[in-house]
Backbone as a chain_set.jsonl record, in Angstrom:
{"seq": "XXXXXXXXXXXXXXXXXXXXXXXXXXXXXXXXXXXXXXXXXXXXXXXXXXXXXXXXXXXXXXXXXXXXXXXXXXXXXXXXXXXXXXXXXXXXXXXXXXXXXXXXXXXXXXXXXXXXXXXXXXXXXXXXXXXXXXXXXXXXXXXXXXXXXXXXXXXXXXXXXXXXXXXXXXXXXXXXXXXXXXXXXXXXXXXXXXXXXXXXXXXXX", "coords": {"N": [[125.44, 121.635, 8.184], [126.202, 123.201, 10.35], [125.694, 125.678, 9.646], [122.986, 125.638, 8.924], [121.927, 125.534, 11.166], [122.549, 128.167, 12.99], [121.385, 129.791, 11.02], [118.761, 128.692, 11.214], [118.663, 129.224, 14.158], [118.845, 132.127, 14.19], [116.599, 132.609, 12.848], [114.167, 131.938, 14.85], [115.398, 133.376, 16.767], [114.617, 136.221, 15.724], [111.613, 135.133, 16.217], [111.253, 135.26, 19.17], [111.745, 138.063, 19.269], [109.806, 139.42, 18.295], [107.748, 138.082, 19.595], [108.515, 138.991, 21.936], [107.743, 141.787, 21.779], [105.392, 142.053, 21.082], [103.959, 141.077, 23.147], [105.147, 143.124, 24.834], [103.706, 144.987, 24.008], [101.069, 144.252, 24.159], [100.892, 144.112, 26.811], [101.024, 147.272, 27.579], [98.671, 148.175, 27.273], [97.129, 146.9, 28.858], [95.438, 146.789, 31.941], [96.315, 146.27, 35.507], [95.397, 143.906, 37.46], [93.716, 144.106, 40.573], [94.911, 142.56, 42.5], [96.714, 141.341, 40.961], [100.016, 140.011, 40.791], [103.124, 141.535, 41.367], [104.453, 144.108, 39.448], [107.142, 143.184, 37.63], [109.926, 142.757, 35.471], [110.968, 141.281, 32.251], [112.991, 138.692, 31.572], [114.202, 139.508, 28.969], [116.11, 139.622, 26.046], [117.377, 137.407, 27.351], [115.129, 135.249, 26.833], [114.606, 135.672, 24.271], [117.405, 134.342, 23.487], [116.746, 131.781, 24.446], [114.889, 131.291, 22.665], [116.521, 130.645, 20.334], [118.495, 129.205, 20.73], [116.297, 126.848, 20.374], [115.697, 127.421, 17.994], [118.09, 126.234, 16.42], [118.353, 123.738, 17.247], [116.206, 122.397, 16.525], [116.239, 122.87, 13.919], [118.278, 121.326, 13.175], [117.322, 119.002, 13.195], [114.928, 116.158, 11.51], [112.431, 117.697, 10.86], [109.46, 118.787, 9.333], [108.42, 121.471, 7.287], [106.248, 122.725, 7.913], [105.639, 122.097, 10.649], [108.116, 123.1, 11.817], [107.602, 125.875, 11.367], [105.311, 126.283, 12.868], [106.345, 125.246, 15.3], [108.224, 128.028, 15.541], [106.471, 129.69, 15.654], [104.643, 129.046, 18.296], [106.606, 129.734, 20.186], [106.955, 132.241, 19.93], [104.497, 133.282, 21.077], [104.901, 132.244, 23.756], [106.902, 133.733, 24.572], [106.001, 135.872, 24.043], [103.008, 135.47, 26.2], [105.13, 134.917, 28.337], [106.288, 137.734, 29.121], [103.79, 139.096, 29.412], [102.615, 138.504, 31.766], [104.629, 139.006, 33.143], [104.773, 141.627, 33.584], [102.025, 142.557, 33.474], [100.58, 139.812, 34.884], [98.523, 139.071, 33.348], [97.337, 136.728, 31.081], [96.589, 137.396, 27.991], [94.148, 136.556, 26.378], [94.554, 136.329, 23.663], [96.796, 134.928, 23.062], [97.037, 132.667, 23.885], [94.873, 130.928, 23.248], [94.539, 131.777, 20.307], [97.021, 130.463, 19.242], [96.312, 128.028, 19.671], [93.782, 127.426, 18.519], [94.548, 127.47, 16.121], [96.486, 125.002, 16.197], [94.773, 123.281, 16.19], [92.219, 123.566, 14.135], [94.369, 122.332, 12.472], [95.07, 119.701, 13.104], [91.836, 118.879, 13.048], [91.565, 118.989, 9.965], [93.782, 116.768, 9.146], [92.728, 115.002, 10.822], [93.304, 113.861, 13.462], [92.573, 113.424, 16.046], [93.058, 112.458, 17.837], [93.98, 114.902, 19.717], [92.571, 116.561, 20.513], [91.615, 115.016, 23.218], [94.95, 115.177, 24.095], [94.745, 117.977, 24.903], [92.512, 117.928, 26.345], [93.001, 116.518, 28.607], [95.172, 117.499, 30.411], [94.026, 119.77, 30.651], [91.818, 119.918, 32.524], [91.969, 119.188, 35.327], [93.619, 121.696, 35.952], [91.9, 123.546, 35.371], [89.918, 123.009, 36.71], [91.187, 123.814, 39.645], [91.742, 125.826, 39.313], [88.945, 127.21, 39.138], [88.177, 126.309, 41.812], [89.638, 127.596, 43.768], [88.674, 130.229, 42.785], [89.909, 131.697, 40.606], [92.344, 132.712, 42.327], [94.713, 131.261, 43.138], [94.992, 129.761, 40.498], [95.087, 130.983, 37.777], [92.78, 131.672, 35.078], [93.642, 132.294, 32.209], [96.272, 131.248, 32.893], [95.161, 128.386, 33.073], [94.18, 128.158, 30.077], [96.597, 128.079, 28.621], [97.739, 126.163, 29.577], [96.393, 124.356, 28.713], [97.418, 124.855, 25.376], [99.787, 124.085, 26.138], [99.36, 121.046, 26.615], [98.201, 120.38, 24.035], [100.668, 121.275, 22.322], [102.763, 119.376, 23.512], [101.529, 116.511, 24.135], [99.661, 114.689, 26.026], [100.582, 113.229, 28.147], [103.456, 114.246, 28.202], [103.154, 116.783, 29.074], [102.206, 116.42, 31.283], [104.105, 116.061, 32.724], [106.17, 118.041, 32.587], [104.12, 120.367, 33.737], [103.992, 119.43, 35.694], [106.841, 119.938, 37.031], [107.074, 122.453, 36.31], [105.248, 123.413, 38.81], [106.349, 122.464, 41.186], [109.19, 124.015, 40.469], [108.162, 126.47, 40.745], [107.188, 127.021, 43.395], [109.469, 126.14, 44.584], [111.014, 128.464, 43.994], [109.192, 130.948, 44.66], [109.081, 130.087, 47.285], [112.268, 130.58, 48.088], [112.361, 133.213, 47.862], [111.152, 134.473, 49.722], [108.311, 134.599, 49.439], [106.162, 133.732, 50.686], [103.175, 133.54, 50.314], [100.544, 134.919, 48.806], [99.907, 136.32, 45.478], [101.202, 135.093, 42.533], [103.68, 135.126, 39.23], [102.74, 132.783, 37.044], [102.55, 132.102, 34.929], [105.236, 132.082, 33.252], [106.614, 130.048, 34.391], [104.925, 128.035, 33.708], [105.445, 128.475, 30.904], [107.628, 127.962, 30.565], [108.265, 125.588, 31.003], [107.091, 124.404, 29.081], [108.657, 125.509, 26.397], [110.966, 124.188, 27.243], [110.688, 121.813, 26.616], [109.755, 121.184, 24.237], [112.154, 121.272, 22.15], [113.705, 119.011, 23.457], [111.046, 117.024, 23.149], [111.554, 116.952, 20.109], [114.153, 115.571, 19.637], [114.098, 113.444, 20.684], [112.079, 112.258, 18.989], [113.461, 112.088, 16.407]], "CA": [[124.532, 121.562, 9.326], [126.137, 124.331, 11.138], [125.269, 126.78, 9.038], [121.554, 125.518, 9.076], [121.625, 125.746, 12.722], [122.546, 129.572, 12.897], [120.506, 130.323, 10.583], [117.626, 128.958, 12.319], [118.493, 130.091, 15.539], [118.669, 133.442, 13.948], [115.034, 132.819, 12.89], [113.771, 131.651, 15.887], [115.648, 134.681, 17.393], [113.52, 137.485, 15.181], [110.516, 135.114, 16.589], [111.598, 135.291, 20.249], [111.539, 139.725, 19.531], [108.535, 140.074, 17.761], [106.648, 137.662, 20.839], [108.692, 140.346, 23.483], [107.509, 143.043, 21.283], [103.942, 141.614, 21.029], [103.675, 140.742, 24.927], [105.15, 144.272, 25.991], [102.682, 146.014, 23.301], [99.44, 144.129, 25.003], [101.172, 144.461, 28.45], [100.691, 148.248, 28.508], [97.207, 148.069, 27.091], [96.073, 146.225, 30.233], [95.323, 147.554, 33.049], [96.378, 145.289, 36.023], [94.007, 143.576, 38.596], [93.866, 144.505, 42.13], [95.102, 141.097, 43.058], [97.998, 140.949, 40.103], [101.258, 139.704, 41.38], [104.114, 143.068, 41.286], [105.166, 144.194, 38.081], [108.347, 143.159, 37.281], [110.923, 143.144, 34.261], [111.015, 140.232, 31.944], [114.217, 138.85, 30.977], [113.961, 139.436, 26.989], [117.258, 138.92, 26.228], [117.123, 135.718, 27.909], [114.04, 134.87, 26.287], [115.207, 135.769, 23.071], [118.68, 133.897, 23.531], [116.176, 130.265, 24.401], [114.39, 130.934, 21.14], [117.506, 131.169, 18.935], [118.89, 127.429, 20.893], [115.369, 126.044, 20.266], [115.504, 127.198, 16.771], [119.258, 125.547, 16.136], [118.575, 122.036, 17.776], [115.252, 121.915, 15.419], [116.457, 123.195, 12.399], [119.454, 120.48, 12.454], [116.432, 117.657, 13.101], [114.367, 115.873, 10.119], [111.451, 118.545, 10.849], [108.556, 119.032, 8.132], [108.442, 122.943, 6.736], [105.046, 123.398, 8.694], [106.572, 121.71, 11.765], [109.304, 124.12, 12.121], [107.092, 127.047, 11.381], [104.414, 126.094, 13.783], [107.326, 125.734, 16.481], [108.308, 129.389, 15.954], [105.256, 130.549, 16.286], [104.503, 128.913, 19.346], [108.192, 130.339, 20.723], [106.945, 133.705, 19.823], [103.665, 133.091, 22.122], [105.247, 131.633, 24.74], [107.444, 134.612, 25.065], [104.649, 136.92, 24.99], [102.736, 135.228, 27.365], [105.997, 135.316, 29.469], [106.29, 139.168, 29.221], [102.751, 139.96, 29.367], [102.449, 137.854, 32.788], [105.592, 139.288, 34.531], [104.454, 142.932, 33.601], [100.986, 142.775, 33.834], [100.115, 139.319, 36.041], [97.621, 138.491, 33.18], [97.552, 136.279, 29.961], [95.928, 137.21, 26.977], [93.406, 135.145, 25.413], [95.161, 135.703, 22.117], [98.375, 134.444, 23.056], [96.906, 131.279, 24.235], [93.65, 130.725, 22.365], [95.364, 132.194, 19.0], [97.934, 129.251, 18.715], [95.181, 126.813, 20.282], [92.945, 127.181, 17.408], [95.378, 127.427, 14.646], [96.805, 123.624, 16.16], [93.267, 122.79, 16.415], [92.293, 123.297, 12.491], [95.68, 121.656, 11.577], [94.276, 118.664, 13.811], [90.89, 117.998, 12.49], [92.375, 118.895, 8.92], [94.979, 116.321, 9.502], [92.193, 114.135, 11.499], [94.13, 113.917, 14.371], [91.474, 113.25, 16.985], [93.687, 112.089, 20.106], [94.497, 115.979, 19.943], [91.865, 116.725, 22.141], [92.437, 114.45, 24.324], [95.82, 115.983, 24.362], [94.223, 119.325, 24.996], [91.539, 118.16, 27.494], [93.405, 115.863, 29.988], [96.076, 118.295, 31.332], [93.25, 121.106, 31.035], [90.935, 119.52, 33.126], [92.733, 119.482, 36.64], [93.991, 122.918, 36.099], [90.629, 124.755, 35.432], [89.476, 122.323, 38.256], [92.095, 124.203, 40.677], [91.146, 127.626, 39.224], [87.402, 127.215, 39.929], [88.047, 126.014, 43.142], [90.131, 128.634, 44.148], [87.837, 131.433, 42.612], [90.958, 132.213, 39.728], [92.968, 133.687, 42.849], [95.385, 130.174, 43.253], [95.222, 129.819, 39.469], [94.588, 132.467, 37.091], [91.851, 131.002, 33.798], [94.853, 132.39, 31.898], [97.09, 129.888, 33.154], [94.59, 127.057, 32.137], [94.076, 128.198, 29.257], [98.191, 127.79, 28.771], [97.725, 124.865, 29.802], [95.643, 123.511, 27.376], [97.818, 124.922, 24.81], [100.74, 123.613, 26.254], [98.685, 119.819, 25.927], [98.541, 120.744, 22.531], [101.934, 121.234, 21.689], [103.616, 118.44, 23.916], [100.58, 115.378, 24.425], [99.265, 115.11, 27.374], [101.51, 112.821, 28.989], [104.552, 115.345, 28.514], [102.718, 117.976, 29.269], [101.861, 116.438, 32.707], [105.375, 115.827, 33.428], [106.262, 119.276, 32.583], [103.609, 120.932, 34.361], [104.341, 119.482, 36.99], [108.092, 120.353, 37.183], [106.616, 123.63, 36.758], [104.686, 123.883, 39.382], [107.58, 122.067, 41.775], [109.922, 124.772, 40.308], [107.51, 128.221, 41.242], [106.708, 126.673, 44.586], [110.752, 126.752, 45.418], [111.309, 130.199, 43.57], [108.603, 131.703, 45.816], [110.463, 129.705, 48.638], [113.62, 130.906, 48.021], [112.139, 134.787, 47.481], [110.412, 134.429, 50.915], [106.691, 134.764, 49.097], [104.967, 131.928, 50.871], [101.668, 134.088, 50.365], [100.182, 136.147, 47.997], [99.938, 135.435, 43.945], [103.297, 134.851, 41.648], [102.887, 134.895, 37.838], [102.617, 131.175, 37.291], [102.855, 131.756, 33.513], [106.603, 131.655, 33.058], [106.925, 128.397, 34.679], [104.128, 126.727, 32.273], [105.922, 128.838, 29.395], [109.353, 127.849, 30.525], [108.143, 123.735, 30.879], [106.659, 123.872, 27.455], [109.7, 125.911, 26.12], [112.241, 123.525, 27.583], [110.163, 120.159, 26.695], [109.63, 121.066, 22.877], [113.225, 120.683, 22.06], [113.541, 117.397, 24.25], [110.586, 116.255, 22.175], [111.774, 117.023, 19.032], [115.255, 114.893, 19.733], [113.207, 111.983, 20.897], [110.347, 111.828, 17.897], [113.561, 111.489, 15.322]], "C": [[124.718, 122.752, 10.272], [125.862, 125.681, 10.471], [123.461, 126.946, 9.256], [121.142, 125.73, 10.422], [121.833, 127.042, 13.11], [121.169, 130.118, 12.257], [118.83, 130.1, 10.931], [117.431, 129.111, 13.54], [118.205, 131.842, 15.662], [116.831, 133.816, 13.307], [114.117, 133.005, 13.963], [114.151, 132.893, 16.824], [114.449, 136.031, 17.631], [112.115, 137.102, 15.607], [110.531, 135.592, 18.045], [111.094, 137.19, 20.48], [110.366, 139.845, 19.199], [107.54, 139.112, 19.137], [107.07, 138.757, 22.119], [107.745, 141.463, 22.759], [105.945, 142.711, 21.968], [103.541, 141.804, 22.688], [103.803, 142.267, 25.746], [104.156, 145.109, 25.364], [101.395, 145.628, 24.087], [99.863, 144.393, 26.513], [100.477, 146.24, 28.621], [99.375, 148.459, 27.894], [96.344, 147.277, 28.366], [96.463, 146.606, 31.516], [95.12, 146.838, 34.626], [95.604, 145.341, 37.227], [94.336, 144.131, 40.212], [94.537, 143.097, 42.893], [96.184, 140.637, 42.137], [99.32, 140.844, 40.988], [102.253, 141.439, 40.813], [104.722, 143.089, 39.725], [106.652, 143.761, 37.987], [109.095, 143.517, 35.597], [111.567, 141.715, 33.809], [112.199, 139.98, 31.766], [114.234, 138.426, 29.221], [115.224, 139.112, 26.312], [117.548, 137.492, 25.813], [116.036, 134.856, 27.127], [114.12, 134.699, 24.706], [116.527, 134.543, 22.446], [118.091, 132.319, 23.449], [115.414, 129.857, 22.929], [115.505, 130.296, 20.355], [118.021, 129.333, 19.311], [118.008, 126.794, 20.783], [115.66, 125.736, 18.922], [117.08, 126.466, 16.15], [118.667, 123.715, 16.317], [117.01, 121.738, 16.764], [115.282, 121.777, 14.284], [117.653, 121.701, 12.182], [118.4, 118.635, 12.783], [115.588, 117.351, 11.843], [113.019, 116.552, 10.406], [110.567, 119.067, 9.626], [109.022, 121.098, 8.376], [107.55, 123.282, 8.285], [105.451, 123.021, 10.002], [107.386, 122.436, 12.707], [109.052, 125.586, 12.182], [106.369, 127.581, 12.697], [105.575, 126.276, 15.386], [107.352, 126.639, 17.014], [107.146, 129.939, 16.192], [104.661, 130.441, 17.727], [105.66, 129.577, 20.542], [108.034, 131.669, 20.926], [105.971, 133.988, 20.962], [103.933, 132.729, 23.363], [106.105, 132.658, 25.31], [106.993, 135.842, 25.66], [103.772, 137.228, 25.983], [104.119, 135.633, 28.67], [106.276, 137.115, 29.767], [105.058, 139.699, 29.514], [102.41, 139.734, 31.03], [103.251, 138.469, 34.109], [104.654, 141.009, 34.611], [102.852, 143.442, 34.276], [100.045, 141.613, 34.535], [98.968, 138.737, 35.328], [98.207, 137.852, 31.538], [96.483, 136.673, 29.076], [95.242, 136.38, 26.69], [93.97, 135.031, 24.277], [96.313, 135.021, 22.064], [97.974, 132.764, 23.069], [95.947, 130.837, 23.043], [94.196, 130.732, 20.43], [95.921, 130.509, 18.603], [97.055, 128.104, 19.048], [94.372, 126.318, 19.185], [93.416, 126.846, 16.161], [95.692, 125.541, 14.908], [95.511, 122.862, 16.202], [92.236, 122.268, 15.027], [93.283, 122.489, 11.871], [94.909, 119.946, 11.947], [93.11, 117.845, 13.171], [91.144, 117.858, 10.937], [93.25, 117.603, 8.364], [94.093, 115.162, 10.258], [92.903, 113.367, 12.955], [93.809, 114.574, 15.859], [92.087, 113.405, 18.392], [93.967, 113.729, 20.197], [93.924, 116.766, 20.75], [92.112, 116.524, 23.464], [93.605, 114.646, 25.071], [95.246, 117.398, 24.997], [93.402, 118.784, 26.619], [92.21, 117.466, 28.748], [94.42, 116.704, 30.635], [94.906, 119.72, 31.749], [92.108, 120.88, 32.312], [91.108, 119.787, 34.626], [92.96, 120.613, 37.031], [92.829, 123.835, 35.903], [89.929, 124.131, 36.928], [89.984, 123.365, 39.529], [91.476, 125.555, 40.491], [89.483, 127.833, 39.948], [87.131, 127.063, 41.147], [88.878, 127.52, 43.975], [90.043, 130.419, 43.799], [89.161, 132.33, 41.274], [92.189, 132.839, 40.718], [94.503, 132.591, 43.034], [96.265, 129.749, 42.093], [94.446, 130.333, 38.824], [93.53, 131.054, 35.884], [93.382, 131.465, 32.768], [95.913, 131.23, 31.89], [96.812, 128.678, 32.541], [94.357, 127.433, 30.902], [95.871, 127.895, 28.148], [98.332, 126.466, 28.488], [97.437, 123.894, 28.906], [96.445, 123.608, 25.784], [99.468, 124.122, 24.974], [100.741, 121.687, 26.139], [98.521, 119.786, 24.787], [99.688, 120.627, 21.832], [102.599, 119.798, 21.921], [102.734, 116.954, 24.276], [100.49, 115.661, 25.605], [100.062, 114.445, 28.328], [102.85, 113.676, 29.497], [104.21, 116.381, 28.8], [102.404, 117.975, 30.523], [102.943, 116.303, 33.422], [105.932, 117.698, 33.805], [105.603, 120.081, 33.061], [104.237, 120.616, 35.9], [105.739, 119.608, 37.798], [107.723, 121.698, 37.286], [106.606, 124.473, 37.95], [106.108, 123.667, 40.932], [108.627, 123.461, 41.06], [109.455, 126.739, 41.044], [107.489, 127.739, 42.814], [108.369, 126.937, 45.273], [111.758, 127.91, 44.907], [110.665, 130.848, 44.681], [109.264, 131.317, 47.474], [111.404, 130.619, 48.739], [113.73, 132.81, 48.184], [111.542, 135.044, 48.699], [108.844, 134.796, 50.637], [106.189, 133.243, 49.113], [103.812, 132.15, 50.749], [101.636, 135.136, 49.145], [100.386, 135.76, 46.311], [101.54, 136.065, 43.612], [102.21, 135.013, 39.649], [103.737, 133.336, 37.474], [102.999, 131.211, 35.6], [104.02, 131.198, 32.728], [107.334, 130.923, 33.426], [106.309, 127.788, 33.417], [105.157, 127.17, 31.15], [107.338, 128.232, 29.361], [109.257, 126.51, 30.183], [107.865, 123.587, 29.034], [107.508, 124.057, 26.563], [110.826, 124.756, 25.581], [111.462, 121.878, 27.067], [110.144, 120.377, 25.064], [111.047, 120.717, 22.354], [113.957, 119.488, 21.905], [112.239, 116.279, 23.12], [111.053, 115.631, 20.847], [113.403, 115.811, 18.514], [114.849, 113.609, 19.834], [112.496, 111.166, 20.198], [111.598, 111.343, 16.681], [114.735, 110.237, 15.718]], "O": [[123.787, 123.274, 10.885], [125.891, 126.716, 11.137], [122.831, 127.945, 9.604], [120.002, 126.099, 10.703], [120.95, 127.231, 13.946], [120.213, 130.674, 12.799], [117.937, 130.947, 10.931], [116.325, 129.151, 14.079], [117.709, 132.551, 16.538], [116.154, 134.843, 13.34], [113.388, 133.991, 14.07], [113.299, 133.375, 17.571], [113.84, 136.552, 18.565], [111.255, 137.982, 15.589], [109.696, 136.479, 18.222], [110.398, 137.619, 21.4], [109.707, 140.534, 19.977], [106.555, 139.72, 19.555], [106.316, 139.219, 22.976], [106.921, 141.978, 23.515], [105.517, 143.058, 23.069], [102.851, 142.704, 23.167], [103.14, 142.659, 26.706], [103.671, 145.991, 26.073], [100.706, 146.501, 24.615], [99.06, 144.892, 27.301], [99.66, 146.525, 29.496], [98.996, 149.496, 28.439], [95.134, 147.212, 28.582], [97.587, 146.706, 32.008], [93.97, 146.782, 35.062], [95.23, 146.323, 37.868], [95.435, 144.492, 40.634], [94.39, 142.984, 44.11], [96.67, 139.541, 42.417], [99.536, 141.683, 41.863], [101.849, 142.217, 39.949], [105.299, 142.201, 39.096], [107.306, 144.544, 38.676], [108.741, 144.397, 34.813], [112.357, 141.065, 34.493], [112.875, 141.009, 31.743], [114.267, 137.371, 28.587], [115.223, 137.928, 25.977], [117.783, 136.809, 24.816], [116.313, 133.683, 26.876], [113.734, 133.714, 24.076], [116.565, 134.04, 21.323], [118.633, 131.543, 22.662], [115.326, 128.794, 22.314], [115.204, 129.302, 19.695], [117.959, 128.421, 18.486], [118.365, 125.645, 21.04], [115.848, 124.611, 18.459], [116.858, 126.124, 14.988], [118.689, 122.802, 15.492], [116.929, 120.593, 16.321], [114.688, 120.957, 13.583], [117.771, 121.159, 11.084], [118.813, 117.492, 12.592], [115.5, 118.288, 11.049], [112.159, 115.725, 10.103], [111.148, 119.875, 8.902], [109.644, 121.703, 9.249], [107.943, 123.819, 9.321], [105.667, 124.058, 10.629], [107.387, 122.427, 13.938], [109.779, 126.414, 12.731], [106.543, 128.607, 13.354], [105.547, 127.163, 16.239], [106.984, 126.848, 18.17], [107.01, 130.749, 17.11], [104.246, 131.432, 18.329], [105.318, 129.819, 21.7], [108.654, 132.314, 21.771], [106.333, 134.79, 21.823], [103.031, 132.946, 24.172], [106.183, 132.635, 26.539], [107.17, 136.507, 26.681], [103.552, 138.298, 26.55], [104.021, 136.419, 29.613], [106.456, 137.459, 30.935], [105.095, 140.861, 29.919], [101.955, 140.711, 31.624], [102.97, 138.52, 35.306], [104.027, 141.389, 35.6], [102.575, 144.276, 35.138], [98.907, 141.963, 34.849], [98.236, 137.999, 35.988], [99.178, 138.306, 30.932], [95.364, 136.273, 29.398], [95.697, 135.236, 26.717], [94.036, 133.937, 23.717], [96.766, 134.56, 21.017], [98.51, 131.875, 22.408], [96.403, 130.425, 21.976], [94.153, 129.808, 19.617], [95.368, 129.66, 17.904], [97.335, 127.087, 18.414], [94.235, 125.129, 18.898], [92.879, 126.132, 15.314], [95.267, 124.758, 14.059], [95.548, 121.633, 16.254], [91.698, 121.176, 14.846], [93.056, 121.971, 10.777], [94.347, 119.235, 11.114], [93.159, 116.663, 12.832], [90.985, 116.727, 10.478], [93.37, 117.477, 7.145], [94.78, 114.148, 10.378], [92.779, 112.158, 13.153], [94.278, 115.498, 16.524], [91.86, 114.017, 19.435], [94.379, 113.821, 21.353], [94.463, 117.528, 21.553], [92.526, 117.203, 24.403], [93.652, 114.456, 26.287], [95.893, 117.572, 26.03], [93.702, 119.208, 27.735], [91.928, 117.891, 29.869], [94.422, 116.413, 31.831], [94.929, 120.428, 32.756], [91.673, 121.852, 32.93], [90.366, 120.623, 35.143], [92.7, 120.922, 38.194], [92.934, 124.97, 36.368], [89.56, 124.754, 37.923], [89.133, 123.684, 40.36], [90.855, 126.216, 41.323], [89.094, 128.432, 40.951], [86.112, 127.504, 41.679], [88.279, 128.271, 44.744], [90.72, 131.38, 44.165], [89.146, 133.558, 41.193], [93.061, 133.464, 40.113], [95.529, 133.272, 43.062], [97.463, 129.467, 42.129], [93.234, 130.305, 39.038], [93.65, 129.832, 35.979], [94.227, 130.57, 32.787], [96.232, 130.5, 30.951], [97.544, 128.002, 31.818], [94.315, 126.321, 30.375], [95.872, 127.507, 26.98], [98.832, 125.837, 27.555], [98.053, 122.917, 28.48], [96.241, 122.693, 24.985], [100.126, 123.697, 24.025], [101.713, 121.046, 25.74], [98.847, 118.668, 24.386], [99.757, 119.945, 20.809], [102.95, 119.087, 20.98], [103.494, 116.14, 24.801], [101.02, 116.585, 26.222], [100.277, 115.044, 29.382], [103.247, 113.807, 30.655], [105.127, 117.202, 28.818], [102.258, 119.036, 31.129], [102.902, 116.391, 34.65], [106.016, 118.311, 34.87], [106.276, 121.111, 33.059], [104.72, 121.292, 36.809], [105.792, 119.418, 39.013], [108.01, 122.245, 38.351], [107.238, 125.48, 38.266], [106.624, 124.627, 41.504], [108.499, 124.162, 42.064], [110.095, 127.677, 41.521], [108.064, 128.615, 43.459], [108.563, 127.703, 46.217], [112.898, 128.174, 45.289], [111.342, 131.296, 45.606], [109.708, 132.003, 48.395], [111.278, 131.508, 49.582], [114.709, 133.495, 48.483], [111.342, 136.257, 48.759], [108.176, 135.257, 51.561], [105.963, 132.286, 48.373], [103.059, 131.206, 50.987], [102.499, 135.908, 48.725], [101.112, 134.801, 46.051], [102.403, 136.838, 44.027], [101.07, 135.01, 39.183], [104.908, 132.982, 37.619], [103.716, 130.333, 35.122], [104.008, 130.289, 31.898], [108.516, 130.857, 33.09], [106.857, 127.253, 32.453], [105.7, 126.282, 30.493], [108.028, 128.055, 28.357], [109.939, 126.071, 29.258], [108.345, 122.878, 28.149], [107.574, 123.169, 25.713], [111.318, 124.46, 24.492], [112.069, 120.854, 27.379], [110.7, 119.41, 24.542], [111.064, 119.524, 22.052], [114.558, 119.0, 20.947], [112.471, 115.208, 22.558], [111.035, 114.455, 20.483], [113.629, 115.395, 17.378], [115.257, 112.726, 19.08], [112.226, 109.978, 20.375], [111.242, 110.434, 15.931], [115.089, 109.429, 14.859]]}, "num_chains": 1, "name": "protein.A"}
């Protein structure tokens, strides 16, 4: 078992680089908004280092092939989004949309209807907020996250986790003295969905 657990942390690792890679390759292809939160400097590394303990604590669970694949791939997206967000303040549509559609075919494939439902009840609120707040409050980006992150985790865990999220950026920006002005909101959602797949995965066997 401990061998199997290296070795898929060391998978999960090589996914963790190729989503930094990915995220800093579309980062400098975009050209950031007049209203983007400050560039910063992701922690990849770090990001890298959460893959590799995702991919251990999954690999030593009774996880299907496609299961375990699908994971990393989402691990790799989730990182990208997190790099593309700190750097450039915006999310890709492919990062989100990409893995959205792929769980989306598996779904009706698989007939596996409530998956919508998963998808639409956490998305709903959060494009709600964006529209209301003209995208400047919450980015379409974000909801679109969102919806993927209902996807991965149902919608019930996905509302828990959002909303730890959002409770977590709200006393970062606290703590940083930015009571005004946009944050990149992404690497909360990416971190909740991150940190909740795991937790799922311990729970489901």
């Amino acid at each position: 078992m401990i061998i199997a657990a290296i070795l898929g942390g060391i998978f999960f690792a090589a996914a963790g680089y190729a989503g930094a890679m990915i995220g800093l390759t579309l980062a400098e292809r975009i050209d950031p908004l007049d209203d983007a939160p400050e560039s910063g400097h992701p922690p990849v590394a770090a990001l890298i280092a959460a893959c590799a303990v995702i991919g251990a604590i999954v690999t030593t669970r009774d996880v299907m092939q496609m299961q375990f694949l699908l994971i990393a791939v989402i691990c790799a997206a989730l990182v990208a989004i997190w790099v593309a967000d700190v750097k450039r303040g915006i999310v890709p549509d492919a990062l989100t949309l990409g893995p959205l559609a792929l769980l989306a075919l598996i779904a009706v494939w698989q007939h596996q209807w409530a998956f919508f439902i998963s998808v639409g009840a956490p998305f709903i609120p959060f494009a709600l907020a964006a529209a209301l707040s003209h995208g400047r409050g919450m980015g379409w980006g974000d909801v679109k996250l969102v919806a993927l992150g209902g996807a991965v985790l149902g919608a019930e865990a996905a509302f828990l986790a959002f909303a730890l999220a959002c409770i977590a950026a709200v006393i970062v920006s606290f703590s940083r003295g930015k009571r005004t002005g946009p944050i990149a909101f992404a690497p909360y959602l990416a971190a909740a969905i991150g940190l909740a797949i795991p937790i799922g995965v311990i729970w489901s066997v």
